[in-house]
C-alpha positions in Angstrom: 37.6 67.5 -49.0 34.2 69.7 -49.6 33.8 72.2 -46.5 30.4 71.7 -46.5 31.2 67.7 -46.3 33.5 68.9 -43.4 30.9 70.4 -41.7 27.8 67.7 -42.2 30.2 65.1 -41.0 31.3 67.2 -37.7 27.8 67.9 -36.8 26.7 64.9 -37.3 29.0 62.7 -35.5 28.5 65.7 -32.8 25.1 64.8 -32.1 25.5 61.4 -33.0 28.4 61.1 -29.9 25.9 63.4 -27.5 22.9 61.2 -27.8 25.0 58.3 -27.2 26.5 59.7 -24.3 23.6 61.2 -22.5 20.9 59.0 -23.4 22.4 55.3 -23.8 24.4 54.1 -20.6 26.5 51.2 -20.7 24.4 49.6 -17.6 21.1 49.7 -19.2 22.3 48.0 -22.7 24.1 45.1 -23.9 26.9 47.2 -25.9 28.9 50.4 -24.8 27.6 53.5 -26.9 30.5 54.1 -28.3 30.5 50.9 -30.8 27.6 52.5 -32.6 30.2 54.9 -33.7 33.0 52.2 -34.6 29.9 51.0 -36.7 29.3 54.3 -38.6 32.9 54.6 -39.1 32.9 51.1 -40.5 29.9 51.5 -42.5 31.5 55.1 -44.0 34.9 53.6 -44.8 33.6 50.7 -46.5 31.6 52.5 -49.1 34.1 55.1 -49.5 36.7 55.0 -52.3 39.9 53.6 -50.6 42.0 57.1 -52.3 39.8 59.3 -50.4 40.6 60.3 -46.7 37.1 61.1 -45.5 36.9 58.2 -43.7 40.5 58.8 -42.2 38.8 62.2 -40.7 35.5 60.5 -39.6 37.5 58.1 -37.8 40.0 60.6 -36.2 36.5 62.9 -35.4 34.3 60.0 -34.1 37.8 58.9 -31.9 37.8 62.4 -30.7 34.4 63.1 -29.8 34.4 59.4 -28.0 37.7 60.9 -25.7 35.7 63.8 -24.9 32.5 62.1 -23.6 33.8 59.3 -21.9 36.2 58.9 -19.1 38.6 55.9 -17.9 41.5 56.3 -20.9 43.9 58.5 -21.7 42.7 61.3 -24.0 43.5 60.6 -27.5 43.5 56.6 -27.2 39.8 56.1 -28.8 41.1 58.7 -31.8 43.9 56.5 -32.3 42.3 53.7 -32.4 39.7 54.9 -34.8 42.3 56.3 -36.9 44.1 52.6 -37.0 41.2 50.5 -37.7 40.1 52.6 -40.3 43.9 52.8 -42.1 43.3 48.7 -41.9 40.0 49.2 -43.6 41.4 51.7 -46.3 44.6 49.0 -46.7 42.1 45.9 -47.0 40.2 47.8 -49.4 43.1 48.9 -51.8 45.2 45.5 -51.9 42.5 42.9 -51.4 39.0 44.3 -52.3 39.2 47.3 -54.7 35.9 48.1 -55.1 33.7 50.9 -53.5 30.3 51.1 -53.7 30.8 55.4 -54.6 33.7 55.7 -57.1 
């Protein structure tokens, strides 16, 4: 994995995961914040190439950064559950699918 990739996807998801959590609260919408991240993970794993693990790491970092800014589970719960839905995204891709969009 490219260092610089490393870093762009850190900072991003950073910010991405502090805007959610201080400007867009639960009440005042019809979706909890954090399932714009479970999108961006989605979105990232899907055009990725299934032998890659950037995805993996954007899931484990977007899982992370969702434990850290919210409250009511166990820390390390969300980055789990990250981590597992995108290994079931990377599986589906490699015996089912095959295809990325970015070989």
């Amino acid at each position: 994995m490219n260092p610089s990739k490393v870093f762009f996807l850190t900072v991003f998801v950073f910010f991405l995961s502090l805007l959610l959590s201080s400007f867009f609260f639960y009440p005042h919408f019809l979706f909890p914040p954090y399932l714009v991240l479970v999108a961006f993970v989605f979105i990232y794993n899907i055009i990725e190439n299934h032998r890659n693990l950037d995805g993996l790491f954007t899931a484990v970092l977007a899982g992370f950064f969702v434990d850290i800014f919210s409250s009511g589970m166990p820390v390390g719960f969300y980055m789990l559950l990250f981590f597992i839905f995108a290994y079931l995204i990377k599986l589906m891709q490699k015996k089912y699918v095959g295809i990325s969009v970015f070989s």
